[in-house]
Backbone bond lengths (Angstrom), bond angles and torsions (degrees), N, CA, C in turn:
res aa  C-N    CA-C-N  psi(-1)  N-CA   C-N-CA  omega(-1)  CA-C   N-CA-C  phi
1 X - - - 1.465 - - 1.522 109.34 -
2 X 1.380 118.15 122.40 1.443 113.81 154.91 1.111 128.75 -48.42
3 X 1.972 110.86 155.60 1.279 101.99 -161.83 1.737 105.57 -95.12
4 X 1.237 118.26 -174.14 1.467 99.83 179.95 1.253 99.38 -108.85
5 X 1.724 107.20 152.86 1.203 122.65 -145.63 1.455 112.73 -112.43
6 X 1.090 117.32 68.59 1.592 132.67 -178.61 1.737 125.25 -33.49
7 X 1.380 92.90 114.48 1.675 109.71 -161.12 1.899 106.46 -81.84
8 X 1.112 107.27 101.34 1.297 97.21 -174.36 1.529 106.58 -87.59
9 X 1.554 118.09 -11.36 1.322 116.25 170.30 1.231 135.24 -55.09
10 X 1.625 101.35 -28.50 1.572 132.72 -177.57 1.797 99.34 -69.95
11 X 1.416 101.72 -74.02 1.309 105.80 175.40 0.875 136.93 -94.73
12 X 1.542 122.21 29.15 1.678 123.79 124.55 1.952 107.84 -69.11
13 X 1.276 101.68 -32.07 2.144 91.27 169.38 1.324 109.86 -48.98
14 X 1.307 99.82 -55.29 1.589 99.81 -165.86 1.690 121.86 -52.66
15 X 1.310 82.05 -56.23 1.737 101.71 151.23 1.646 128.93 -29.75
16 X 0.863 107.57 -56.13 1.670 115.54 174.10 1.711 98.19 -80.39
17 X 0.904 108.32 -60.80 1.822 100.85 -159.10 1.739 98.30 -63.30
18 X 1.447 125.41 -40.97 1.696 107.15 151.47 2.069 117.75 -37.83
19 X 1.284 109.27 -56.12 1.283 108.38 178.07 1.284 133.47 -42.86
20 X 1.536 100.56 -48.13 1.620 123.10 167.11 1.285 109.16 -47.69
21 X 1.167 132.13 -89.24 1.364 147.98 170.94 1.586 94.92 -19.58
22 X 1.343 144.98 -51.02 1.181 119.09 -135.97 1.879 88.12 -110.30
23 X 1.456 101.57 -9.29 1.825 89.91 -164.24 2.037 87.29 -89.09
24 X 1.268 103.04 -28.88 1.313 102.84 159.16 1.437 132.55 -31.55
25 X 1.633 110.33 -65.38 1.492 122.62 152.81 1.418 119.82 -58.51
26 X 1.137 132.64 -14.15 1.413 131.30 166.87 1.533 120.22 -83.64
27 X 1.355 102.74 -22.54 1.611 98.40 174.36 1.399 122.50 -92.85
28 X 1.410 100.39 -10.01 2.001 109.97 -166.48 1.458 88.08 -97.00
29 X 1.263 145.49 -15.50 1.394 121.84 147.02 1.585 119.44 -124.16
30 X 1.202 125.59 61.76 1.371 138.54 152.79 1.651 108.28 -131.26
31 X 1.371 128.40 -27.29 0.980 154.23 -175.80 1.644 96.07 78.83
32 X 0.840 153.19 38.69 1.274 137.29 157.87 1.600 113.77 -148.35
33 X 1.523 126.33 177.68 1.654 122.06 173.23 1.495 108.05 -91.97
34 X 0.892 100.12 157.00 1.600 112.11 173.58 1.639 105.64 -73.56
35 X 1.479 112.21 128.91 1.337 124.70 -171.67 1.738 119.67 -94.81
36 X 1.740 111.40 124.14 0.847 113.90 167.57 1.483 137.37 -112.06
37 X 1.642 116.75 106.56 1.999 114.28 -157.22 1.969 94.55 -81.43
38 X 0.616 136.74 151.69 1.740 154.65 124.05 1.344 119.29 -100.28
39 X 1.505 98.48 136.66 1.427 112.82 -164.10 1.718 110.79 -124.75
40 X 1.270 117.58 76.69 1.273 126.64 -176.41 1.429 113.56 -67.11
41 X 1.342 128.70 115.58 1.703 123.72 -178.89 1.719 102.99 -108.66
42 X 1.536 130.96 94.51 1.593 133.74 -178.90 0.768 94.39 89.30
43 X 1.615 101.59 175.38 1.830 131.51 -167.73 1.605 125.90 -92.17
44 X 1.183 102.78 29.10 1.431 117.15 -174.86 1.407 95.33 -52.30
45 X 1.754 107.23 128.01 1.913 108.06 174.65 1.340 119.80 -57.76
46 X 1.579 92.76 -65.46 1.918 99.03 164.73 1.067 121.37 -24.68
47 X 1.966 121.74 -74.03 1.120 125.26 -166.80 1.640 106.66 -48.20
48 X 1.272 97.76 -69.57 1.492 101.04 -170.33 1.636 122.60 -32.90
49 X 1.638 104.28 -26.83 1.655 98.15 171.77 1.180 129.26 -101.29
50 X 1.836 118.35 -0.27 1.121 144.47 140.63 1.726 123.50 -35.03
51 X 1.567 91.07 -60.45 1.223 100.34 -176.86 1.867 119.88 -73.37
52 X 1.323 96.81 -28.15 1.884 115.98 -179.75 1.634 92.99 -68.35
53 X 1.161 141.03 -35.57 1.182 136.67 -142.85 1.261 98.44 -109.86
54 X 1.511 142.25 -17.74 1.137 168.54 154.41 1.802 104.82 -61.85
55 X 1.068 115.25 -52.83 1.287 116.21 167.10 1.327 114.25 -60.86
56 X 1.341 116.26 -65.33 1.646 117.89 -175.91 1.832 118.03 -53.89
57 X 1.496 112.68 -29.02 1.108 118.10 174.31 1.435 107.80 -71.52
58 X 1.102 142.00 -50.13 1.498 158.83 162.43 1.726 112.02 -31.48
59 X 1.245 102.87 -65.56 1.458 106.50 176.90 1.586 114.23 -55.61
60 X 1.650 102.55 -52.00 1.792 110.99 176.95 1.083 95.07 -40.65
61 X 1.376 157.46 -20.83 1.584 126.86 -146.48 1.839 95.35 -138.96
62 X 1.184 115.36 16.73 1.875 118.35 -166.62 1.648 110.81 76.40
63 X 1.345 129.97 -12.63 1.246 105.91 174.95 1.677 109.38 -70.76
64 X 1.577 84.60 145.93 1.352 105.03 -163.09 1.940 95.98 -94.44
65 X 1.734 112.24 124.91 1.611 105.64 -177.10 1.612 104.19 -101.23
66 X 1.722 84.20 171.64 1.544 88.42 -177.32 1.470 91.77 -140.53
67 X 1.761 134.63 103.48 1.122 128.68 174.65 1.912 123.77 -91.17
68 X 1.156 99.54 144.87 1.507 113.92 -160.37 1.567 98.71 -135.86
69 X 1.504 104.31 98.65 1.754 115.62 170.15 1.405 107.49 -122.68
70 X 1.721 100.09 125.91 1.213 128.10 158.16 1.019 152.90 -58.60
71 X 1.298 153.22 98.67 1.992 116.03 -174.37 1.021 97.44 -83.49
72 X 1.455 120.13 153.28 1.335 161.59 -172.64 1.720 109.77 -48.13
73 X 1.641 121.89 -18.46 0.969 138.72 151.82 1.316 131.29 -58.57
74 X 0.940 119.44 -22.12 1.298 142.22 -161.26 1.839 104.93 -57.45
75 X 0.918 102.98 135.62 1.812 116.14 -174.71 1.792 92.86 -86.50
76 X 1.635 84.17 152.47 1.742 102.14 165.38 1.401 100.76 -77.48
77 X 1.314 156.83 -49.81 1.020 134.96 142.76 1.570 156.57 -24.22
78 X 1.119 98.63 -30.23 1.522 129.12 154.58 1.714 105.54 -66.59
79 X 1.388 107.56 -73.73 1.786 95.54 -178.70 1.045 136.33 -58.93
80 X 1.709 110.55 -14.66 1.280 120.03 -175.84 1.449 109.47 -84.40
81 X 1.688 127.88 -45.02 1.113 141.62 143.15 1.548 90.16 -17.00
82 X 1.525 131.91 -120.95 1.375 136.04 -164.88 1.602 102.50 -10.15
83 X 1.275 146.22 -70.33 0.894 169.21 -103.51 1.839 102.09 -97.73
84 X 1.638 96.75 -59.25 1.572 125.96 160.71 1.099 101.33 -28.56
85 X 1.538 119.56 -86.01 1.433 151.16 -167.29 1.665 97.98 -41.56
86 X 1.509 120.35 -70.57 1.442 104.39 -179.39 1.351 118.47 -75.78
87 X 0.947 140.16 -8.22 1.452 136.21 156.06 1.745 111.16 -49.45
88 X 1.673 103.06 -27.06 1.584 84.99 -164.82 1.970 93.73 -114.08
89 X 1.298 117.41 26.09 1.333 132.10 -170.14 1.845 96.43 -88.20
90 X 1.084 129.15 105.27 1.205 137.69 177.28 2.091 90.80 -66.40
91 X 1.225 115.59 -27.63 1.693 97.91 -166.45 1.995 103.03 -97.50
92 X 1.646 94.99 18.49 1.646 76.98 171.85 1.573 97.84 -132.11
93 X 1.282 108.86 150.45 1.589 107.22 -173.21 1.520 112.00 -109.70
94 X 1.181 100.54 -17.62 1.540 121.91 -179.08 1.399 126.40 -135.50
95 X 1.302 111.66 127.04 1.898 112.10 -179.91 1.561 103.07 -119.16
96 X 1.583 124.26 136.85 0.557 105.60 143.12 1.771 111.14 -157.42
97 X 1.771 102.45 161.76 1.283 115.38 -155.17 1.187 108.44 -112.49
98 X 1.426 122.13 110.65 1.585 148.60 -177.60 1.670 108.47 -39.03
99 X 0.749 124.92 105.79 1.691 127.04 161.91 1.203 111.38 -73.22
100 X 1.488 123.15 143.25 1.556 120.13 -11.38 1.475 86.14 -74.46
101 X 2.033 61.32 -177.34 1.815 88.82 175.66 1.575 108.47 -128.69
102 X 1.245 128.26 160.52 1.459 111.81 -168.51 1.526 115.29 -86.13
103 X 0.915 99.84 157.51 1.707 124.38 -167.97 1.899 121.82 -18.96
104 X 1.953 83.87 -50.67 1.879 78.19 -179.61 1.781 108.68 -102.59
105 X 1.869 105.48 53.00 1.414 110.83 166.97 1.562 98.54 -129.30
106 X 1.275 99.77 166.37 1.227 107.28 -177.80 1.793 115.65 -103.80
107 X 0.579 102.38 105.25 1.610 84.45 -164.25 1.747 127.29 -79.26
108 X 1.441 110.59 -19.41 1.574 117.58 143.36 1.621 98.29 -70.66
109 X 0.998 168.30 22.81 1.465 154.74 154.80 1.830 105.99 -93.32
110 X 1.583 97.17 -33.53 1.720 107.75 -178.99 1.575 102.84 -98.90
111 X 1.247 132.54 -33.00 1.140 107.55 143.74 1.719 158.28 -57.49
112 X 2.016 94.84 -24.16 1.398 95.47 148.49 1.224 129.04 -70.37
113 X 1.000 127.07 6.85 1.639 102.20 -151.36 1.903 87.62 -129.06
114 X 1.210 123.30 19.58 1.192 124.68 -178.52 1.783 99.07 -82.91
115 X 1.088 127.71 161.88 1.822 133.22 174.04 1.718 78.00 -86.03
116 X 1.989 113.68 130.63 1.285 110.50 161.02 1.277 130.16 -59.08
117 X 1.684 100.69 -18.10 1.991 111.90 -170.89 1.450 112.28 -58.44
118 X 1.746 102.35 -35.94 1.803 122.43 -168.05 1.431 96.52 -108.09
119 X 1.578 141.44 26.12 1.152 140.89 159.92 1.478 119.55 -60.77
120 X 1.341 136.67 26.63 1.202 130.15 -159.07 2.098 114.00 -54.67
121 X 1.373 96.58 -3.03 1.651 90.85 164.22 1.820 127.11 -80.15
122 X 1.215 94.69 -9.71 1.200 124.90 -157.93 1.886 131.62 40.86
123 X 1.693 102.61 48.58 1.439 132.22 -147.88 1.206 95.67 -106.26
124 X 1.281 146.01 -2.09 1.569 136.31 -157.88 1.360 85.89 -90.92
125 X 1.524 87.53 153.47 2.201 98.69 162.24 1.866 90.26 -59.14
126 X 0.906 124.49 -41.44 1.352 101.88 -160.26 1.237 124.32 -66.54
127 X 1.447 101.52 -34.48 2.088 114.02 -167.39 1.466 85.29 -81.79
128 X 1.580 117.53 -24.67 1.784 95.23 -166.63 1.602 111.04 -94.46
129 X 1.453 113.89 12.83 1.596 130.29 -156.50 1.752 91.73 -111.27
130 X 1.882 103.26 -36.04 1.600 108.81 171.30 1.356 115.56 -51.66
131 X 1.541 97.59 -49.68 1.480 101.87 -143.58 1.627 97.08 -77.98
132 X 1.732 109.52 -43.05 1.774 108.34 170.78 1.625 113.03 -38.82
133 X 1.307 108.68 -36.84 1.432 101.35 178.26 1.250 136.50 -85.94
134 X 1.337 118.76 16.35 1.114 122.51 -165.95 1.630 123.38 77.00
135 X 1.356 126.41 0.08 1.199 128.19 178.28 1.650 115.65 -90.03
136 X 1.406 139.82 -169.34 1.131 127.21 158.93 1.681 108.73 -128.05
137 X 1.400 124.50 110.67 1.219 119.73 145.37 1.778 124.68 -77.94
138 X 1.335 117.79 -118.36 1.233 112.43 176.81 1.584 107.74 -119.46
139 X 1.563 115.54 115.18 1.246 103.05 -157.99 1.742 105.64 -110.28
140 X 1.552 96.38 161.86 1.872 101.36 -171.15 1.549 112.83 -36.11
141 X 1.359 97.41 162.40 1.247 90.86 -172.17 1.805 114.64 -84.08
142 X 1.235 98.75 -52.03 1.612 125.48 159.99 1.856 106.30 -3.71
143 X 1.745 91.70 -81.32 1.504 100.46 169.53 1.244 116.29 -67.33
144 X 1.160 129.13 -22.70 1.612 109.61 -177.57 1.827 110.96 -81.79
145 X 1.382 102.71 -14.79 1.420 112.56 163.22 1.325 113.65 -60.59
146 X 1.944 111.78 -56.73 1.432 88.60 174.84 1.534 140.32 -55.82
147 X 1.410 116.35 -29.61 1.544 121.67 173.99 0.865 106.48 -66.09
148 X 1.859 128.04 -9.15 1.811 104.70 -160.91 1.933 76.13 -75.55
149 X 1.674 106.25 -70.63 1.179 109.57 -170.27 1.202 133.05 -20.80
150 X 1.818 117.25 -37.60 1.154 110.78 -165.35 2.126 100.27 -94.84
151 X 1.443 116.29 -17.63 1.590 108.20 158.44 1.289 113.89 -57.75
152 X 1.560 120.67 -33.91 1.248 108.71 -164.81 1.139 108.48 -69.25
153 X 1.395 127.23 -41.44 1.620 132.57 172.20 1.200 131.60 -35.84
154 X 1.179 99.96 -37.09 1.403 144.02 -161.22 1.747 114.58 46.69
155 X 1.735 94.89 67.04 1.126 131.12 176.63 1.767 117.15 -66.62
156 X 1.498 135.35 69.63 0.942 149.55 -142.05 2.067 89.63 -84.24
157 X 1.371 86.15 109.52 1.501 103.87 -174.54 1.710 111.59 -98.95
158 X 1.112 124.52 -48.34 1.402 129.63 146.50 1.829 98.49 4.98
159 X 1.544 107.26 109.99 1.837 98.50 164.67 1.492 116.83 74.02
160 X 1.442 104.91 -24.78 1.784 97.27 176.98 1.556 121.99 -81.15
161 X 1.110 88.75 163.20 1.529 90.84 -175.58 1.595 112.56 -104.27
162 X 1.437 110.84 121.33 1.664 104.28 -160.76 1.586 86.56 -131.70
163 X 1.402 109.59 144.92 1.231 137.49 164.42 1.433 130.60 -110.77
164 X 1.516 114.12 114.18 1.179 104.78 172.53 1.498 134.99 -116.36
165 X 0.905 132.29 118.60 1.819 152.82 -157.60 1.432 90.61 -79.45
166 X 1.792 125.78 95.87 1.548 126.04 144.89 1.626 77.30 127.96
167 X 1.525 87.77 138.23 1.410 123.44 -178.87 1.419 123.61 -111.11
168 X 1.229 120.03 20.93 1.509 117.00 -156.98 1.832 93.06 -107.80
169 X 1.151 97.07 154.42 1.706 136.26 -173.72 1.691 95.69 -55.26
170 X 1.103 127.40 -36.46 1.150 130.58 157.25 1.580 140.08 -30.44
171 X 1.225 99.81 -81.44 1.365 142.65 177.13 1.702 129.12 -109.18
172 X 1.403 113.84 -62.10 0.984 102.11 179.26 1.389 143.55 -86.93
173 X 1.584 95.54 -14.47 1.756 104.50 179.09 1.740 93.24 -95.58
174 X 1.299 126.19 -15.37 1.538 98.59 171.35 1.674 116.07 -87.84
175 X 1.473 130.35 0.56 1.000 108.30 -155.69 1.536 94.05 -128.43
176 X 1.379 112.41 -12.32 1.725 115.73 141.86 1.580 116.94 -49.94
177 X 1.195 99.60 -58.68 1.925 100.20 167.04 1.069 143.37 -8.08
178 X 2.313 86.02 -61.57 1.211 112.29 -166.64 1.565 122.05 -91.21
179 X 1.527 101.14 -11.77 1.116 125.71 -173.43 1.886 115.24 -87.17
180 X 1.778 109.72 -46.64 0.997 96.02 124.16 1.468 159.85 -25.50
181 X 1.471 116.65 -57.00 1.396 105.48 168.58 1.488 109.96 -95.56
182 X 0.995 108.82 41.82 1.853 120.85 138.61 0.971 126.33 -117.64
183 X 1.625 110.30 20.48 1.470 124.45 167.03 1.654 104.12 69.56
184 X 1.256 120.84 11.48 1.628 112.00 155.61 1.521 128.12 -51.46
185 X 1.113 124.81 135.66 1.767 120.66 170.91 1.672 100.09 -78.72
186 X 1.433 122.97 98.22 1.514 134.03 -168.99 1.644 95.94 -104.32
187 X 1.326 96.25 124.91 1.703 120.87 153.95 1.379 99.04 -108.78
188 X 1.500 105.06 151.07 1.584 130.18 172.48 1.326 98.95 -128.55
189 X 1.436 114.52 124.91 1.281 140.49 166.06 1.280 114.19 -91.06
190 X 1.415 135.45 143.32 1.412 163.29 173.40 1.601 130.27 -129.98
191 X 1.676 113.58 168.76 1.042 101.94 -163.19 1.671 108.81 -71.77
192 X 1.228 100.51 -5.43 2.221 122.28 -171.92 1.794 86.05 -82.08
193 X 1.178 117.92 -12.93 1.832 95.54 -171.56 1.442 112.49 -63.47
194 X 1.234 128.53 124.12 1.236 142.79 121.77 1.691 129.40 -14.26
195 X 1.317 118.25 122.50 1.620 105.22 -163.57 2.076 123.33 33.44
196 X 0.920 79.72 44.86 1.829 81.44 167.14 1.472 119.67 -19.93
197 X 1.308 102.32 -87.90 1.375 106.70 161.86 1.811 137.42 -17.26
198 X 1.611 90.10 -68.21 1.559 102.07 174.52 1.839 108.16 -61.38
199 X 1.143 101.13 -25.66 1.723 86.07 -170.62 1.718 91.56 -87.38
200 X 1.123 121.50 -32.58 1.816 113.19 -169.68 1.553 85.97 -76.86
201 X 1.274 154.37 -26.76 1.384 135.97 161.86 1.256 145.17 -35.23
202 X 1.741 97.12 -31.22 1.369 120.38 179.85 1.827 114.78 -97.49
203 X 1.389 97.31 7.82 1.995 87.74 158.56 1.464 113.27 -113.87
204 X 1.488 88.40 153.68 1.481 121.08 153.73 1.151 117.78 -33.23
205 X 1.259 119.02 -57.58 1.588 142.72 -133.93 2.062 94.42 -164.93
206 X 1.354 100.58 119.18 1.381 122.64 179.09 1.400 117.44 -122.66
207 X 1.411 114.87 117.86 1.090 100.19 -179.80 1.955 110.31 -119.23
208 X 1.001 114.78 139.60 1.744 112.39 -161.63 1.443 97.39 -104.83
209 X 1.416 127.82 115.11 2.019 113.10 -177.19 1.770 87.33 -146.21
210 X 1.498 123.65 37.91 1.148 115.33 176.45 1.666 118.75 -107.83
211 X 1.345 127.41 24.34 1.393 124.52 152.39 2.131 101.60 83.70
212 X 0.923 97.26 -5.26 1.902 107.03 179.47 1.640 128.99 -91.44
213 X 1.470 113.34 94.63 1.631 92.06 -161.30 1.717 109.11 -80.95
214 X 1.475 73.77 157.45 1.938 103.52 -146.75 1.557 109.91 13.33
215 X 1.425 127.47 75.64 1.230 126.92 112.18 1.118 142.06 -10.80
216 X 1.224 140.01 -49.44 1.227 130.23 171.12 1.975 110.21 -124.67
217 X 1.323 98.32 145.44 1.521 101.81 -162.09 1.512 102.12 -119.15
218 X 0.807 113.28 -147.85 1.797 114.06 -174.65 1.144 115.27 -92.09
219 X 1.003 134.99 -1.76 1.745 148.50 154.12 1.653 98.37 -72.37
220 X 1.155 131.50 -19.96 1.743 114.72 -168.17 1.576 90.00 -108.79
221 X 1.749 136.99 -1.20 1.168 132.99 -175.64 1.247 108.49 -97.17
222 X 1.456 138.91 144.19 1.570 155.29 -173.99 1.524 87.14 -112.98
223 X 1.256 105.04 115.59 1.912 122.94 170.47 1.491 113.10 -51.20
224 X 1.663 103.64 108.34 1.244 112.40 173.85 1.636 99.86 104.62
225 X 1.030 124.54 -2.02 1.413 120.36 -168.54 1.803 99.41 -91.52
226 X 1.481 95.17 152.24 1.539 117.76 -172.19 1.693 95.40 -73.97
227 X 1.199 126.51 150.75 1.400 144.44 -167.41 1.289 125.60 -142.35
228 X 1.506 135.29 55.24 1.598 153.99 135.56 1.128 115.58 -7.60
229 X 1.542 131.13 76.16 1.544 129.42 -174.36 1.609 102.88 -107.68
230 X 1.489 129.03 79.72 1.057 121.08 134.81 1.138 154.60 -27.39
231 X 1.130 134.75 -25.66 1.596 154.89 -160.64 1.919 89.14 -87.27
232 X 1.621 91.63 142.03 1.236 111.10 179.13 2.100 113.13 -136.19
233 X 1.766 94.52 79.47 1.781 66.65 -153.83 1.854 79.51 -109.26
234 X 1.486 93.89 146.49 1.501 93.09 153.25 1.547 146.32 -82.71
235 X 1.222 127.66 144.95 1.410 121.18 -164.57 1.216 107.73 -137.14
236 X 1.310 119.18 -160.79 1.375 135.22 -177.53 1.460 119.92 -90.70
237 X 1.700 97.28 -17.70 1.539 105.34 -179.91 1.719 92.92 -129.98
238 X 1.406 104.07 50.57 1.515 115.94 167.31 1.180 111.34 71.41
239 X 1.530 122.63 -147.06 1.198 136.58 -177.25 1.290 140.21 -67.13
240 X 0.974 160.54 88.27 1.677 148.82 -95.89 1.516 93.56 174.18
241 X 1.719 108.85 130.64 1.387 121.40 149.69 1.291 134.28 -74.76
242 X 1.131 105.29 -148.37 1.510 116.66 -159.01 2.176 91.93 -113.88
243 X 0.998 114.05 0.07 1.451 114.04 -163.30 1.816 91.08 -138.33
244 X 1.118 128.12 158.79 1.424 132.69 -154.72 1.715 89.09 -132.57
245 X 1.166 108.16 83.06 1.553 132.44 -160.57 1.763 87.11 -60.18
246 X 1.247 128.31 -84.02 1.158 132.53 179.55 1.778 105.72 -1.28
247 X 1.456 117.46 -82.83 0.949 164.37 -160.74 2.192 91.64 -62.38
248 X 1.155 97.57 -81.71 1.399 76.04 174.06 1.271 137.33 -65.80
249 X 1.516 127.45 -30.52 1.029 115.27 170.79 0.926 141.24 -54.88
250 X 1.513 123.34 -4.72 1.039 138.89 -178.35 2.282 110.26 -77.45
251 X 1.441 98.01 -17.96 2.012 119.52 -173.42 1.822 88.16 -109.78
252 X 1.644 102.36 -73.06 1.755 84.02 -160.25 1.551 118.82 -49.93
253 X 1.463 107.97 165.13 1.507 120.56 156.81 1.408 122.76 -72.39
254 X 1.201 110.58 -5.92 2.035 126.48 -166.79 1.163 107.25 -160.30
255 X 1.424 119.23 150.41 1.142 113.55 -173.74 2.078 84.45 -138.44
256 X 0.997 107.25 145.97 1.870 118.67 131.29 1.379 124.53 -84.59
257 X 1.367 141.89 146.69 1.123 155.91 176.31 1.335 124.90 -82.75
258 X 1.109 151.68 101.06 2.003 120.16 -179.15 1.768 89.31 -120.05
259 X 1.923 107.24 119.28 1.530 104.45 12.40 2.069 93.92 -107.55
260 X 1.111 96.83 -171.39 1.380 124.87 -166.36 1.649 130.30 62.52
261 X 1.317 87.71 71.43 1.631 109.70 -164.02 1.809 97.78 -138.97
262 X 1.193 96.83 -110.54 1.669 85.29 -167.92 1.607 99.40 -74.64
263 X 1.602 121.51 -29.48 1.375 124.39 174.16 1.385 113.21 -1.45
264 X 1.282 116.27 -86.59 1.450 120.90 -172.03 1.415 127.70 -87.04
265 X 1.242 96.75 30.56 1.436 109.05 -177.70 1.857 94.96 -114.65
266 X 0.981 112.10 -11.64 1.613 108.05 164.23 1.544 125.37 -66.07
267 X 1.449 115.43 -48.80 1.019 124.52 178.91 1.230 112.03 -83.84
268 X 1.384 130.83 -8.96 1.621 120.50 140.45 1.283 158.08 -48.27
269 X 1.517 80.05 -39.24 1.365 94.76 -168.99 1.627 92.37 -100.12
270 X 1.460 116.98 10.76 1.287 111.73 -170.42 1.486 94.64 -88.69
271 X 1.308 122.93 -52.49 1.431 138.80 153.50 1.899 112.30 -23.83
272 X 1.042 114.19 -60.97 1.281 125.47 170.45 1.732 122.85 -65.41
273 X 1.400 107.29 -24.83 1.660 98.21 144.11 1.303 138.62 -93.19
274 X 1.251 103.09 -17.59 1.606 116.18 150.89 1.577 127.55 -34.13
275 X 1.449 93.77 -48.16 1.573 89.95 -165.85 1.733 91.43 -99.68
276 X 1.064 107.71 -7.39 1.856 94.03 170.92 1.351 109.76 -90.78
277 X 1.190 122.58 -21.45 1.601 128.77 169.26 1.900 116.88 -53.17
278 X 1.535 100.69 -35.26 1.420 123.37 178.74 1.375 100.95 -87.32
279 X 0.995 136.89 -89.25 1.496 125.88 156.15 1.563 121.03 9.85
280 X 0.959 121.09 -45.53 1.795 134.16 -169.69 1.209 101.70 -81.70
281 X 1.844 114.07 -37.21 1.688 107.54 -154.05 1.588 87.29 -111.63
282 X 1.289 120.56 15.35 1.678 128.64 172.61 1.561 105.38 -147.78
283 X 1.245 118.62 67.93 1.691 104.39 160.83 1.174 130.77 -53.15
C-alpha cells in the first residue's frame, strides 16, 4: 500500500487563515498590523521571487510590508546601516534578509547585527544559541514547518526514533533541536555517515534536509515510517528531493511531496513568526 501523501499546501492554508484571524486581533487593540521589512541585496532571480512571494503572503493575512532593494553594489556597511535603522523602527516587527548575499558582504556579519526580538529567520547566534539550549527564541522557519507538519499528522514523537539527513545551520541542526525537545531519540546524519541507509532505516520519523536529489531510496525507509523531504534540488526531470518519493512511498507510512511538501510551509510559518515577533514587542 502506498503511503499517504501529506499536503503541506493544505496546511500551510490552515496556517495562514489561523494567522489572519489572529493579526486581525492584534491590530484592533494595538491599533496597527504587525510589520514585516525584507531586505533584498542584487538581482538574484530566485531571490527576487522569494522575496515577492513573501510579500503577497504577508499582505493576504494584514501583515503590513516594508520592502528594501539593493543593488548588488551595495557595501557591508551600507546594509548594516539599513539594518540599524530597522532594528530601531518601532513600525517593523520583523526583518528579514534574503540569502545569499553578494560576495563583498558578510553574511554572519548581517546576520549578527539583526535585533534577535525582529529575527523572524530565526538565524541570529542568539535565537540559534536558544534553541541549542533548549530554550525557545524565534525559530527557522523551514524547521518550524517541519513540526507544524508532523503535529498535524499527529505524528507522536514522544520515544521515537527520528533521523535527520544534513547538518547545516539552516535546517538541520535546528530541527534536530526541535525534535529533540519533543523528546525524540535524534541522530544527525552527514556526508562522514557510515551505512547511510542502515542508520535512516532505523526511524520512525525521517527527516531528509541534505541538498542530494533522491538520495535515499527505499532501502534507507523503515515500513510505515513518517518521511520529511526537505530538499529542493533541481534537475533535468524538474524538481526533485533529497528522498526518491516514487520509490519510497511505496515502505513509508507518510510521505512529503517536493514540490508542495514542506515548500509552503516556510512562508507560513514565516507569517507566524511575524506576528509572535509583534506580540513580544506588545504584550
Amino acid at each position: 500500500m502506498s503511503a499517504k501523501v501529506i499536503d503541506g499546501k493544505a496546511v500551510a492554508a490552515k496556517v495562514r487563515e489561523r494567522v489572519r484571524s489572529e493579526v486581525a486581533e492584534y491590530a484592533d487593540a494595538n491599533g496597527r498590523a504587525p510589520g514585516l521589512a525584507t531586505v533584498l541585496v542584487g538581482d538574484d532571480p530566485a531571490s527576487q521571487i522569494y522575496v515577492h512571494n513573501k510579500h503577497k503572503a504577508s499582505e493576504e493575512v494584514g501583515i503590513r510590508s516594508f520592502d528594501h532593494q539593493l543593488t548588488v553594489q551595495t557595501t557591508e556597511e551600507e546594509l548594516l546601516g539599513l539594518i540599524e535603522r530597522l532594528n530601531a523602527d518601532q513600525a517593523v516587527d520583523g526583518i528579514l534578509v534574503q540569502l545569499p548575499l553578494p560576495e563583498q558582504i558578510d553574511p554572519d556579519a548581517a546576520l549578527a547585527a539583526l535585533d534577535p526580538r525582529k529575527d523572524v529567520d530565526g538565524l541570529t547566534p542568539t535565537n540559534a544559541g536558544l534553541l541549542a539550549s533548549g530554550a525557545r527564541g524565534l525559530v527557522p522557519c523551514t524547521p518550524e514547518g517541519v513540526m507544524e507538519l508532523l503535529r498535524h499528522e499527529g505524528v507522536e514523537l514522544e520515544g521515537a526514533e527520528a533521523v535527520v539527513v544534513g547538518r547545516s545551520n539552516l535546517v538541520g541542526r535546528p530541527v534536530a533541536s526541535l525534535l529533540l525537545g519533543a523528546n525524540a531519540t535524534v541522530t544527525t546524519c552527514h556526508s562522514r555517515t557510515r551505512d547511510l541507509a542502515g542508520v535512516c532505516r532505523r526511524a520512525d520519523v525521517l527527516v531528509a534536509a541534505v541538498g542530494s536529489p533522491r538520495l535515499l531510496g527505499a532501502d534507507a525507509i523503515k515500513p510505515g515510517a513518517t518521511v520529511i523531504d526537505v530538499g529542493m534540488n533541481r534537475t533535468d526531470d524538474g524538481l526533485v528531493g533529497d528522498v526518491d518519493f516514487e520509490a519510497a512511498r511505496e515502505v513509508a507510512g507518510a510521505i512529503t511531496p517536493v514540490p508542495g511538501g514542506v515548500g509552503p510551509m516556510t512562508i507560513a510559518m514565516l507569517l507566524v513568526n511575524t506576528l509572535a515577533a509583534a506580540r513580544s514587542a506588545n504584550p
